[in-house]
Z-matrix of the N, CA and C atoms (Angstrom, degrees):
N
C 1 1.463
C 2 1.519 1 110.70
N 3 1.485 2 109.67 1 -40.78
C 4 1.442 3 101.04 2 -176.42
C 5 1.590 4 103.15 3 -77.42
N 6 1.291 5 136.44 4 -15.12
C 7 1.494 6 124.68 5 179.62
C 8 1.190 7 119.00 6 -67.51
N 9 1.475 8 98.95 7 -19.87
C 10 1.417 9 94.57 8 -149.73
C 11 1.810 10 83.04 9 -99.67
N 12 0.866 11 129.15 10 -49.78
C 13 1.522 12 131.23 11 -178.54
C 14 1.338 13 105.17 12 -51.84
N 15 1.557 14 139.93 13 -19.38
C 16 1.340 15 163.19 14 164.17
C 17 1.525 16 103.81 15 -58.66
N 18 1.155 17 106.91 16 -81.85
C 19 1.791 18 109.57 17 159.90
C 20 1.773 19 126.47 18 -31.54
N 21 1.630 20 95.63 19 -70.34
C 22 1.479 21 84.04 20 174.04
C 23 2.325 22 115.62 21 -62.03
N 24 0.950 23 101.10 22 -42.08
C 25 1.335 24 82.92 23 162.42
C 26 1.474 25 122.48 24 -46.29
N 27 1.144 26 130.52 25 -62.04
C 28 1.112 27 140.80 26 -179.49
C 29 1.952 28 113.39 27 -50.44
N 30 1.411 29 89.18 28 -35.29
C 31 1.419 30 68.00 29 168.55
C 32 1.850 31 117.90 30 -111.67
N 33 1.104 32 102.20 31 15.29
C 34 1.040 33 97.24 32 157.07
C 35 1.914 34 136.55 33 -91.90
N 36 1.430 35 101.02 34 -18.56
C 37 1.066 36 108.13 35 169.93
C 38 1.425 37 117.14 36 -84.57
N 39 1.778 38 122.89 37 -15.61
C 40 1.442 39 122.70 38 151.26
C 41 0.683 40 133.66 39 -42.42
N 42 1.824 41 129.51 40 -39.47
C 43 0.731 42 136.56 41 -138.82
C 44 2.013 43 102.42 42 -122.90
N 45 1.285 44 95.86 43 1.23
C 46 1.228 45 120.68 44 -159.24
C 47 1.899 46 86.23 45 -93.22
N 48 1.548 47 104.30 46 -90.63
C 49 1.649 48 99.62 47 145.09
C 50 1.291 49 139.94 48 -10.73
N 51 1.384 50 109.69 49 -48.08
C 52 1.750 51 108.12 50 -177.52
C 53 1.614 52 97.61 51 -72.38
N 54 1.242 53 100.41 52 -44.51
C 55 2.096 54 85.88 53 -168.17
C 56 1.308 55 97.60 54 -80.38
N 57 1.173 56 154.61 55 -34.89
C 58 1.760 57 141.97 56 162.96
C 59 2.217 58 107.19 57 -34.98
N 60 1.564 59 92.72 58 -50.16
C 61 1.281 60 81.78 59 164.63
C 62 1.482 61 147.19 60 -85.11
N 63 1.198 62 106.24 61 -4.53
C 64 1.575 63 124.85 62 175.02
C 65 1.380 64 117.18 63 -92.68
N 66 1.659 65 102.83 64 -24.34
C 67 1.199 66 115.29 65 160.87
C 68 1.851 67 130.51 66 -50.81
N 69 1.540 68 89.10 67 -47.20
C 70 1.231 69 123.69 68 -175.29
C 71 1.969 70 110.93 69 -74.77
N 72 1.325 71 90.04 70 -25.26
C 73 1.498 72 97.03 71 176.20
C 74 1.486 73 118.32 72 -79.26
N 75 1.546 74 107.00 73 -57.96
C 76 1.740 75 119.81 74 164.40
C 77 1.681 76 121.62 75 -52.28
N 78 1.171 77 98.61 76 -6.60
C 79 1.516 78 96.06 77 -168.71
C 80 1.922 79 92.47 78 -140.51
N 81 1.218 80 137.12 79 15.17
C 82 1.721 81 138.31 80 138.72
C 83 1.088 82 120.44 81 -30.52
N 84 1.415 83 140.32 82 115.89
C 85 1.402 84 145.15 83 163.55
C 86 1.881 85 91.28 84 -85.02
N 87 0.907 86 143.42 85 -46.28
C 88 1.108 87 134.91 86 -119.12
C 89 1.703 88 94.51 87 -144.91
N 90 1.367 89 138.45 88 151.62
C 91 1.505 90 143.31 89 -177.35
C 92 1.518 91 94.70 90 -85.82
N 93 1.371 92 118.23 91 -32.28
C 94 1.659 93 89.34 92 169.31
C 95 1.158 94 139.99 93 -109.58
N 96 1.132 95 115.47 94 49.45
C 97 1.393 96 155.31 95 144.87
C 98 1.490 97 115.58 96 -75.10
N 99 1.177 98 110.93 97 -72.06
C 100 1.704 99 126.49 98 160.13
C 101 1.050 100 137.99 99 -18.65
N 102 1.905 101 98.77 100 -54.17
C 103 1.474 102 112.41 101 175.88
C 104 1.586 103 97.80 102 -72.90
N 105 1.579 104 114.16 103 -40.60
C 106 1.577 105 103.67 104 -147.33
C 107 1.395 106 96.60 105 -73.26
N 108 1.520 107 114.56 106 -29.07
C 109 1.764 108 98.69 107 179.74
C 110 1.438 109 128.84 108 -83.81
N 111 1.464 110 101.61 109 -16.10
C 112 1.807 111 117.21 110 162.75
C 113 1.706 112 111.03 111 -49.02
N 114 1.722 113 100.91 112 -46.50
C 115 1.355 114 110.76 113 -171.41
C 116 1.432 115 117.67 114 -71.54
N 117 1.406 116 108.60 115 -28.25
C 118 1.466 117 125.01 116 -162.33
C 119 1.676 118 114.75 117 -79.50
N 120 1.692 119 91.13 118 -31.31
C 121 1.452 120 105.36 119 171.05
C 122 1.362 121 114.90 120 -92.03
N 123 1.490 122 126.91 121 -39.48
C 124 1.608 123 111.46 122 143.63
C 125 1.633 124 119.52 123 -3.53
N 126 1.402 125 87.80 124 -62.58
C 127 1.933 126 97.60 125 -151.36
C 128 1.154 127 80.91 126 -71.24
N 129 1.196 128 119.42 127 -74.57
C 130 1.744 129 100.11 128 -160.60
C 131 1.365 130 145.12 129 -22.84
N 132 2.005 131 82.87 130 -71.34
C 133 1.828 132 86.73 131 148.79
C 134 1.509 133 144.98 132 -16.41
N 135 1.389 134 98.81 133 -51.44
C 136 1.308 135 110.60 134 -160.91
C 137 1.706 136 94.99 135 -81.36
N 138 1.549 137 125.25 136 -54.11
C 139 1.058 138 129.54 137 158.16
C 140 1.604 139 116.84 138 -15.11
N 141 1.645 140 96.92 139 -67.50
C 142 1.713 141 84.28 140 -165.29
C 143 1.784 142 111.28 141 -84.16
N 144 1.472 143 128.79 142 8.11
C 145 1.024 144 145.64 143 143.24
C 146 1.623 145 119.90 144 -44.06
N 147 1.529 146 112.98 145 -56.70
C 148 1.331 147 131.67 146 159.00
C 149 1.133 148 118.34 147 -45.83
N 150 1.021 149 112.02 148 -51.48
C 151 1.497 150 105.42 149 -177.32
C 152 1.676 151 123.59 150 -89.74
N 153 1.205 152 100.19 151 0.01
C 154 1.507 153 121.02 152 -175.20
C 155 1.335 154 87.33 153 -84.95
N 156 1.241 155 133.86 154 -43.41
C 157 1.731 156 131.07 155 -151.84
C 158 1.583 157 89.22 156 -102.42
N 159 1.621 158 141.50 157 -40.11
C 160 1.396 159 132.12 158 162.14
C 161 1.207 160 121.93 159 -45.18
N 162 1.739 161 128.48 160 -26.37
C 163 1.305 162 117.15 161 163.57
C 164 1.333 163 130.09 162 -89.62
């Protein structure tokens, strides 16, 4: 029970992140903006990937 409530947290706060960064992409004046939210959603990803393979 707690894994699984672990997961949905987890992916809810990914996903929480991903649209702050896509947000950040559609609405960039500037390339470094772009990179940092390209990068930011990288990390995340990879994060909730991690933790997908830790449970």
């Amino acid at each position: 029970m707690e894994k699984s409530f672990t997961l949905i947290q987890t992916i809810a706060t990914a996903g929480f992140f991903s649209a702050i960064s896509f947000w950040l992409i559609f609405n960039s004046l500037s390339l470094a903006f772009l990179s940092l939210s390209v990068a930011f959603s990288g990390f995340i990803t990879i994060l909730f990937f991690l933790s997908l393979w830790c449970l």
